[in-house]
N, C-alpha and C positions, 0 to 999 in steps of 0.2 A: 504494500500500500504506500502511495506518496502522496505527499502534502498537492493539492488543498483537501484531497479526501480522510476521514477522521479514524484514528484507531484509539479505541476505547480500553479501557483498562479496567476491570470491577471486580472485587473482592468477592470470591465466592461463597465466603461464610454470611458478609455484610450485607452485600447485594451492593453495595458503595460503590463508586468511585476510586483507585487509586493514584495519587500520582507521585512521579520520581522521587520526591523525599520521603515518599511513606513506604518505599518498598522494606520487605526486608526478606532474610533467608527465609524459606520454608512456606512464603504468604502462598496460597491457592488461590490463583485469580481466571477468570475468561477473559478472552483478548477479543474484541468487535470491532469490526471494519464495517464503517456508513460512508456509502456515497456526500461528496459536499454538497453544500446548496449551488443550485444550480448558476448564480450569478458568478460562484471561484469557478465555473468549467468554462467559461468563455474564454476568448484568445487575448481580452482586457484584464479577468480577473485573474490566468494564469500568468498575467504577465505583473503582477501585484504580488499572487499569493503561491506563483505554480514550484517545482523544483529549482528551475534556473534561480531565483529570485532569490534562494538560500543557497547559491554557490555550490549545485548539483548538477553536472552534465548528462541531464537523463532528461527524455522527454514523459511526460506524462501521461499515464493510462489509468483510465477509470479503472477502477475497484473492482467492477462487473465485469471487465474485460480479462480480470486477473484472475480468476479461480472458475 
């Protein structure tokens, strides 16, 4: 999955949300990958929020297109 599209991180016991400071050994979490809003897939919002944008030489593919 690449940015603008979202990967989700949630604690399996919490049902929460994790994020990178709260990880720790041994957490049991699901990973979830959502399509972004459709305004970051345009050729405007990739060029805002797409991979290039974070100094990534990768072109961007939906989510849907990846599994």
């Amino acid at each position: 999955v690449t940015v603008p599209d979202l990967i989700c991180i949630v604690s399996d016991d919490t049902k929460q949300p994790v994020t990178n400071p709260n990880f720790e050994p041994g957490l049991r979490v699901s990973v979830i990958g959502l399509p972004a809003p459709k305004e970051w897939r345009t050729s405007e919002g990739l060029k805002v929020f797409g991979p290039k944008h974070f100094g990534y030489d990768i072109e961007y593919v939906p989510i849907e297109k990846k599994f």
